[in-house]
Structures are given as C-alpha cells and as structure tokens.
N, C-alpha and C positions, 0 to 999 in steps of 0.2 A: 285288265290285269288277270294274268294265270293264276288260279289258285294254287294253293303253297301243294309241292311231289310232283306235278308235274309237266316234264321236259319234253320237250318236242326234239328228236332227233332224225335224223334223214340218211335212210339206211337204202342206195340203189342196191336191187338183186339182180348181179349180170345173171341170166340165164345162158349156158355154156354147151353148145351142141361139137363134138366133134374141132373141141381146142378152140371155137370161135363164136362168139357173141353172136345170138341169135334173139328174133324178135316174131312173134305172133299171135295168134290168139287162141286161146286153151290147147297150146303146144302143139297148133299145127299151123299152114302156111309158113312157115317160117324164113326168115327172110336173113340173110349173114348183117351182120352192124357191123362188124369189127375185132380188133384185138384187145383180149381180157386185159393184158398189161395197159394198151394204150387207155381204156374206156375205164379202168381202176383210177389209174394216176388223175386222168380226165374230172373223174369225180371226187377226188381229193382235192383236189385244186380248187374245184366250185364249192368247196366247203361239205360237202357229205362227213358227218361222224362215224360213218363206219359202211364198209363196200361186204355185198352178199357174194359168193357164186355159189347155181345150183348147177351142177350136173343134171340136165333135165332127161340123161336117157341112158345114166350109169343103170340106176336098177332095171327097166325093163330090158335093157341090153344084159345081166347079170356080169357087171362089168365092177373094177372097184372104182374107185373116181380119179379123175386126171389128177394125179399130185405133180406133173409136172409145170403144170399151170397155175396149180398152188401158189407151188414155188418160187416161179416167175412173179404173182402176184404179188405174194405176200415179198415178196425183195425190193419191190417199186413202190411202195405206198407203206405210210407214216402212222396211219391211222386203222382198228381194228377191222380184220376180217374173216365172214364167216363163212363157213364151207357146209355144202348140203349134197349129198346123190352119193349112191357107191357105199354110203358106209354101213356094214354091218352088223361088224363085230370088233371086239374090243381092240385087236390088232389093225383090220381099216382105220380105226380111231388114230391107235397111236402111231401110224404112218401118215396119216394125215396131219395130224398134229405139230409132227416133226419138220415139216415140208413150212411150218411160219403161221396158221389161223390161231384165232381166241376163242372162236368156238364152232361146234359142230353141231348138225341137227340130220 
C-alpha cells in the first residue's frame, strides 16, 4: 500500500529535434522516432497522464521553440502538456501558451 500524497504519474518527454521525435544518449547519436503528433496521441492511448516536449536545440540554436508543433500537439491529445526549449521571456511564454500547453519550463 502507497502511503497517503503520493501518486505515481507517467509523464513521456518527446525529445523534438528539427519538428521530429528524436532518441539518444546525452543528446547526441540521435536517431529520428517519429512524429510529435503521432508519438503524443500514441501515449495517450497507453495511458500517460500528461506528454512533455523539449525542444532539445531551441536554445543553443538561439531559436524560439517550435510553436507550430505545439500546436499540432496540443490539438490531438486530451491530456496535459508541457513545453520546454526556446523560451525566454515573458512573450516566448505567452506565445507558447497560446499555441494549447499547461505548462512551461
């Protein structure tokens, strides 16, 4: 039995290079998975509480983050999600925001 506060939740973080679901290790060999929308939905399905994406090369590209993928994202899945890379300021934020996440980091 869980002690009483706390919940286990299962929170996938696509990692997002260049609009496409990438996989490796300490963000290099990287290898393409897939599409953010397809690999969202996908883990909505299997039950995930809530889908990450990081922008893994918004900031050292000084780039702001894909809101266009946001957007796709967050329109196909039911379930909370959070956006990370690109943002730096309070207007990053609220164009990010606007595009459908709960939260940012």
């Amino acid at each position: 039995m869980r002690p009483l506060g706390i919940v286990r939740r299962i929170i996938p973080c696509l990692d997002v290079d260049a609009d496409v679901v990438v996989k490796g290790v300490n963000f290099e060999g990287l290898r393409v998975m897939g599409d953010p929308v397809e690999l969202a939905s996908r883990y909505e399905e299997e039950g995930a509480d809530e889908v990450f994406l990081l922008d893994i090369t918004a900031t050292i590209e000084g780039r702001k983050t894909f809101l266009k993928t946001v957007k796709n994202v967050a329109g196909a899945i039911n379930i909370p999600l959070g956006v990370g890379g690109g943002i730096r300021s309070l207007e990053d934020a609220d164009a990010a925001f606007k595009q459908g996440p709960t939260r940012l980091v």
